[in-house]
N, C-alpha and C positions, 0 to 999 in steps of 0.2 A: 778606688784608691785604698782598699781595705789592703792592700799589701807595702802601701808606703804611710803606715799612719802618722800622726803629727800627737806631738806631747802635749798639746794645745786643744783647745776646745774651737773649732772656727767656724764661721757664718762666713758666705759667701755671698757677697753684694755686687747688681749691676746696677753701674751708673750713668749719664750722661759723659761724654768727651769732653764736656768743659770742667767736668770735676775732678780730671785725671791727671792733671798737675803733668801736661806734655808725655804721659806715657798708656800704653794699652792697659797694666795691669798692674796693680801693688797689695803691699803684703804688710798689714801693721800687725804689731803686737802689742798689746793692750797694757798700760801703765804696772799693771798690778803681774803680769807674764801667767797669765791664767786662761788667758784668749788672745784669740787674734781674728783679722776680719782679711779676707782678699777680694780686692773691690778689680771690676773689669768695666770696661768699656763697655757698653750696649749696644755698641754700634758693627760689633765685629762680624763677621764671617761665621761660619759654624769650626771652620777649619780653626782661623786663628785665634777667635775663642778657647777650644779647646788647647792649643800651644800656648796661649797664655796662663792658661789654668796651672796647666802643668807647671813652667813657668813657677809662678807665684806659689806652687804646691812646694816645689823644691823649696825656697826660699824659706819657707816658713819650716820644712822639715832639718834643712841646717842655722837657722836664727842661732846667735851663740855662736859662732864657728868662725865668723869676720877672722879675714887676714889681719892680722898685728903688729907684723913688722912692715910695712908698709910695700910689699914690695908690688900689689896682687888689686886690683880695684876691691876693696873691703865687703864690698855685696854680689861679686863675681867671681868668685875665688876659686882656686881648683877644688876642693870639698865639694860648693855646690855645682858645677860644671859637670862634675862626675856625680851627683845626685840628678839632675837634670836628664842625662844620657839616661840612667836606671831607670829612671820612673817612664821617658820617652820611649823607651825600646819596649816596656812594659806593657804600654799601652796601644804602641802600632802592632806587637803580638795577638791584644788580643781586647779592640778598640771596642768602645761602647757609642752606641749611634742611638740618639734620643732626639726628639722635635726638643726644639727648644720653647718656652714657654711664650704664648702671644704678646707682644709688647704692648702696655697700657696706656 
């Protein structure tokens, strides 16, 4: 991700499916906007791990950009939709394939 960085500092957490608040992957940012954490389900695939990653990558690299005038789902906007595609197309160019770490 060294070519889509984030103005943020973030820690990347996997967790349990019950702590996922009905979804694969989320993206906070930290009270004080100095970090942010992107927590993933542990339960995923290697595949859609990785799409959530991404995913959540985006998200945190347009934080600040939400739609305003209402017209746009405020966390699905065209900004990140088209940050989304950039970072995706980035990475089926030129994908990184790692084990993922043994679950505890």
């Amino acid at each position: 991700m060294k070519h889509f960085p984030i103005r943020y500092k973030v820690r990347i957490v996997l967790a349990p499916p019950d702590k996922m608040e009905d979804c694969l992957g989320q993206w906070y940012l930290s009270d004080d906007e100095e970090s942010g954490v992107i927590k993933l389900a542990n339960n995923l695939s290697n595949d859609t791990l990785v799409d959530t990653l991404l995913e959540e990558w985006a998200h945190a690299r347009t934080e600040g950009l939400e739609d305003v005038d209402g017209r746009e789902d405020p966390y699905h906007h065209a900004t990140f939709w088209s940050e989304l595609g950039r970072i995706t197309a980035a990475y089926r160019e030129n994908p990184v394939r790692a084990e993922r770490p043994a679950k505890k």
